[in-house]
N, C-alpha and C positions, 0 to 999 in steps of 0.2 A: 474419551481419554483426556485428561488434564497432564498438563506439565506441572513444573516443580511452581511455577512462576505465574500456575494458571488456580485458579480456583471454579467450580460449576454452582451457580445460581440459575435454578428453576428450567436444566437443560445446557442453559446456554452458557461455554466456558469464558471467564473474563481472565485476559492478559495482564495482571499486575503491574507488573514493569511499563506495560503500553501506558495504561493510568497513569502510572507516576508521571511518563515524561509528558503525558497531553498538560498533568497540573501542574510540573514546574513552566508548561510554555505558557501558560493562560499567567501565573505567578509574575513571569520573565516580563510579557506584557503589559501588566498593570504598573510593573514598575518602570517598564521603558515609557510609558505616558506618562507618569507623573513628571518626567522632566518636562512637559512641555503642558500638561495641564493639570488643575485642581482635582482633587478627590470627586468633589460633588459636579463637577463638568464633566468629568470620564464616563463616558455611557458601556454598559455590555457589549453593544457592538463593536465598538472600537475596539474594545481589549481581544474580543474574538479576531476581529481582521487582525491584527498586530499577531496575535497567536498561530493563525493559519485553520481556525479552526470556527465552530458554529455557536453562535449566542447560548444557544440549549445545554452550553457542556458547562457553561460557568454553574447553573443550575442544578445540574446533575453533579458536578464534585463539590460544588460549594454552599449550595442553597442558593444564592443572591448574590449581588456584588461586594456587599457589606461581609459573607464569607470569607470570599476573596480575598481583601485587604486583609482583616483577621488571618488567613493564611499568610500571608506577604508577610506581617508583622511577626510570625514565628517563625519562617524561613529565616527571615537575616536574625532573630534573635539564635537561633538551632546553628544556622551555617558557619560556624569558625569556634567550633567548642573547645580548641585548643587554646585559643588566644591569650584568654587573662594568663594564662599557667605560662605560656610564650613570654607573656609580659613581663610575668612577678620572676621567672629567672634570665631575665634580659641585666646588663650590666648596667644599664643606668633605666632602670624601672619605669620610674616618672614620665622622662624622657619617651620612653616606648609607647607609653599610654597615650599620651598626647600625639605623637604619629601618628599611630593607629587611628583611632578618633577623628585628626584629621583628614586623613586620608580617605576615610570612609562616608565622612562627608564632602568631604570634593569629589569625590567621586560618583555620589547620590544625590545631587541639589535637591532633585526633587523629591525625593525622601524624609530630608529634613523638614523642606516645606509643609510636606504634607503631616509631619506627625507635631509638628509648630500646629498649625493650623487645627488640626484636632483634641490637642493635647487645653488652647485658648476656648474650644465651641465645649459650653459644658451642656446643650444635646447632641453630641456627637457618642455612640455608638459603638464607636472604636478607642475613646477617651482609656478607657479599661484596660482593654486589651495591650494598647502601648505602654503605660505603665506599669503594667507588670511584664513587661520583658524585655527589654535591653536596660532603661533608666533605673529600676530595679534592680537588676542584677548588679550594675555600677553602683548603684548606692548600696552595695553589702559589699566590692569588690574595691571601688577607691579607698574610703577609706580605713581597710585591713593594710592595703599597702602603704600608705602612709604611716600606719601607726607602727609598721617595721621598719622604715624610716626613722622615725624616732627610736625605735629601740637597741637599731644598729650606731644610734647617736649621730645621724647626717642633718637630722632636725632638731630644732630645739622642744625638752620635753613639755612644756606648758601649751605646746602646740594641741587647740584639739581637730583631732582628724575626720571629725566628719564636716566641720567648718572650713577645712583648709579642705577634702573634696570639693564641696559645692563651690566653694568659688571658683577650682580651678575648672570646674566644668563651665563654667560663667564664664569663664578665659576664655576656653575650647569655643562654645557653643555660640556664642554673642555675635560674632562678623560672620553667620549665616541665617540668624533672626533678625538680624536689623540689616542684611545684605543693601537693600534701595540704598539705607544710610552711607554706607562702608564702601556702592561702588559712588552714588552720585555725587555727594558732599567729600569724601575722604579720597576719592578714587585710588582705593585699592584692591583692586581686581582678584577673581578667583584663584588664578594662577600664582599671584603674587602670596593666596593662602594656603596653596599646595603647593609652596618649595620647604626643601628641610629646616630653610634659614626663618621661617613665623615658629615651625615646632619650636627650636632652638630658642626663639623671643619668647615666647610663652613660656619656658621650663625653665628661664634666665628668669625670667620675671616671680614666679610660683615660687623655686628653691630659695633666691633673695629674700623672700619674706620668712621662709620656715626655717632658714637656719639661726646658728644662733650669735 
């Protein structure tokens, strides 16, 4: 007899819902290493000990470690499908995006790192796969909201919105790719980029150039 939540392969009943939680904890894992090591340093063991669970499962839900990551990468791209919609009716738009953003990266260092670092190795594997899911999505999703920005007349019209995107992501993104720079030479620490008052600097700085 199977459950709602079971399904039977060759006799034997497999627990669904068991699945999912073992792949979010192997998932949970690879991303709790990556704060403290590289893509290509993290071995299947580690991610297994970190998990609670046996080398042999990353292989059996993922294929390889390289599944893995590929999984990771469409987790947080899938995990907050409300957001942009959150953003685009927040009261100062811009302003929201850029929070958000930031916050998701102070809160991921090693996330960042790692999709920096892959996004630079063009035999990397996973080059693909990050590409087409968050940075993608932003690039169809910043600059629509800008360009109702301009429409609402907050920006000036000769602005074009996909140039004034990319840079503000250049804003966003720059003091956690050049971090060595930003704490050693500039010593402005993490913290000091996850308070409201950097979002506030960056969206002072962005709107300044787009209005009219």
């Amino acid at each position: 007899m199977t459950t709602q939540n079971n399904i039977r392969v060759r006799g034997r009943p497999i627990d669904l819902q068991s699945q999912g939680l073992q792949k979010l904890k192997l998932i949970a894992a690879a991303n709790t290493l990556l704060n403290s090591k590289t893509y290509k340093t993290i071995t299947i063991r580690e991610i297994a000990e970190v998990a609670g669970t046996k080398s042999a499962m990353i292989a059996y839900y993922f294929g390889n470690k390289q599944g893995l990551f590929q999984a990771l990468i469409r987790h947080i791209h899938q995990s907050q499908p409300n957001v942009f919609s959150d953003i685009q009716t927040a009261e100062k738009p811009i302003e929201a995006f850029i929070t958000h953003i930031l916050r998701e990266a102070c809160e991921h260092p090693g996330l960042v790192r790692f999709f920096h670092d892959e996004l630079i190795n063009h035999d990397s594997p996973l080059k693909e796969s990050f590409i087409q899911s968050l940075p993608k999505a932003i690039s169809v999703f910043l600059p629509t909201l800008i360009q109702e920005e301009i429409d609402k007349g907050h920006f000036r019209a000769d602005l074009n919105p996909k140039y004034a995107a990319f840079s503000l992501m250049t804003m966003i993104m720059s003091p956690f790719v050049i971090a060595p720079i930003r704490e050693q030479i500039w010593q402005i620490s993490l913290e000091e980029i996850a308070q409201p008052s950097w979002a506030k600097h960056i969206h002072y700085l962005f709107i300044s150039g787009c209005r009219l």
